[in-house]
C-alpha positions as CSV (number, residue, x, y, z in Angstrom):
1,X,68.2,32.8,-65.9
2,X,67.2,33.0,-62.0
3,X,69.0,35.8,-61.7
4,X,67.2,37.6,-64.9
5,X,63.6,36.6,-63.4
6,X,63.7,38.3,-60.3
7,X,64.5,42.0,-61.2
8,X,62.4,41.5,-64.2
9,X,59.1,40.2,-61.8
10,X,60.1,43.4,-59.9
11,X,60.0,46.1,-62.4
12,X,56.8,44.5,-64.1
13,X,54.9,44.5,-60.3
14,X,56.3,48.0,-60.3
15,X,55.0,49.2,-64.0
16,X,51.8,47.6,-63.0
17,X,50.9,49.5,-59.3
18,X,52.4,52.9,-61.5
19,X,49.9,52.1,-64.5
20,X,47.3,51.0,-62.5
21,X,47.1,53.9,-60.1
22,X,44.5,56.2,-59.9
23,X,44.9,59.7,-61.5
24,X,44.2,62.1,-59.1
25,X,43.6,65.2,-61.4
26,X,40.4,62.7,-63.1
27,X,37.1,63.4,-61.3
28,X,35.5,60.5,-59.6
29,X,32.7,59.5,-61.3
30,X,30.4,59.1,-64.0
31,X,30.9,61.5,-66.8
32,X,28.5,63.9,-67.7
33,X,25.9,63.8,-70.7
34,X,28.1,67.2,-72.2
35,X,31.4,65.6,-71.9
36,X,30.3,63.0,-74.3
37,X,28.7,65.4,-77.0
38,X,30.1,65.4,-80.1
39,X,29.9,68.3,-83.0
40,X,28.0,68.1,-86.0
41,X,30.0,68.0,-88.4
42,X,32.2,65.2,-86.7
43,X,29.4,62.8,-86.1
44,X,27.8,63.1,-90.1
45,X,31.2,62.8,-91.5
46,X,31.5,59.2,-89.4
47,X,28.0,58.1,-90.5
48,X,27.3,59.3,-93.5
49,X,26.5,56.3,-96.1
50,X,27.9,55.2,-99.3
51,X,25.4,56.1,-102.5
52,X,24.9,53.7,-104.6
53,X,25.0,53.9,-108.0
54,X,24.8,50.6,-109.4
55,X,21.3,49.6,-110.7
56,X,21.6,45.8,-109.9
57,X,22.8,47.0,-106.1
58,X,19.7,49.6,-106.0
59,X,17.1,46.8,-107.3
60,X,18.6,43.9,-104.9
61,X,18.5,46.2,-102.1
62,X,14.5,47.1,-102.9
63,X,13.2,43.9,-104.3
64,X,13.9,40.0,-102.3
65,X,14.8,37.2,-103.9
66,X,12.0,34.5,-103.9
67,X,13.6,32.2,-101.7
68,X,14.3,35.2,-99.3
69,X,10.8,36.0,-99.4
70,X,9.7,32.0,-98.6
71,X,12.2,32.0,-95.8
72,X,10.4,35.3,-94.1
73,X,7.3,33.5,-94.6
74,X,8.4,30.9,-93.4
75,X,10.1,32.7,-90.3
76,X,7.1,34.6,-89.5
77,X,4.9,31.5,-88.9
78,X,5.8,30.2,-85.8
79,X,5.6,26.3,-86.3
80,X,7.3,26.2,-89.6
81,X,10.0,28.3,-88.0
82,X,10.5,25.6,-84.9
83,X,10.4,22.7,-87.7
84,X,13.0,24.6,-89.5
85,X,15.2,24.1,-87.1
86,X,14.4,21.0,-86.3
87,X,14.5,19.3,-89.8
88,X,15.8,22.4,-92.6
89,X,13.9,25.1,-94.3
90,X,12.9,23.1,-97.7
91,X,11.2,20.2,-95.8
92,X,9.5,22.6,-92.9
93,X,8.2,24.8,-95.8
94,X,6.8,22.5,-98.2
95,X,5.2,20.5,-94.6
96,X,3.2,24.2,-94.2
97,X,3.2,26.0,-97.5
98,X,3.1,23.2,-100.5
99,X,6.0,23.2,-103.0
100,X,8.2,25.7,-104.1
């Protein structure tokens, strides 16, 4: 097994100074603001969005739920935000805002 580990500590220091060495063909350097352009065509065809056509995906996606809406209102009020983290949403908002 000794004998095994040697040669094989050898060629894996080896492998790493070969990988590891610089290139000298590649510029020093930051690269430039027109190598990293990409065409048209390339960069709509990676973002471009699924449509939806389901009306219960379209309507969730426009209108909150009423507990979502409660929890922004609760969120955007600074106090009942810290409580709410302190002691849960349902107690913090009915401290501030009455029942729901």
């Amino acid at each position: 097994m000794r004998k095994l580990l040697t040669p094989m500590i050898l060629t894996l220091a080896l492998a790493v100074h070969c990988c590891c060495e610089k290139d000298p063909k590649e510029p020093s350097g930051s690269p430039s603001a027109a190598s990293i352009t990409v065409k048209k065509e390339v960069a709509n065809a990676f973002v471009k969005r699924q449509k939806r056509f389901d009306m219960y995906e379209w309507y969730s996606e426009y209108y909150k739920s009423p507990m979502e809406q409660m929890r922004e209102r609760c969120e955007s009020y600074p106090p009942c935000d810290y409580l709410s983290d302190q002691i849960g949403f349902p107690m913090a908002y009915n401290r501030f805002f009455g029942r729901y």
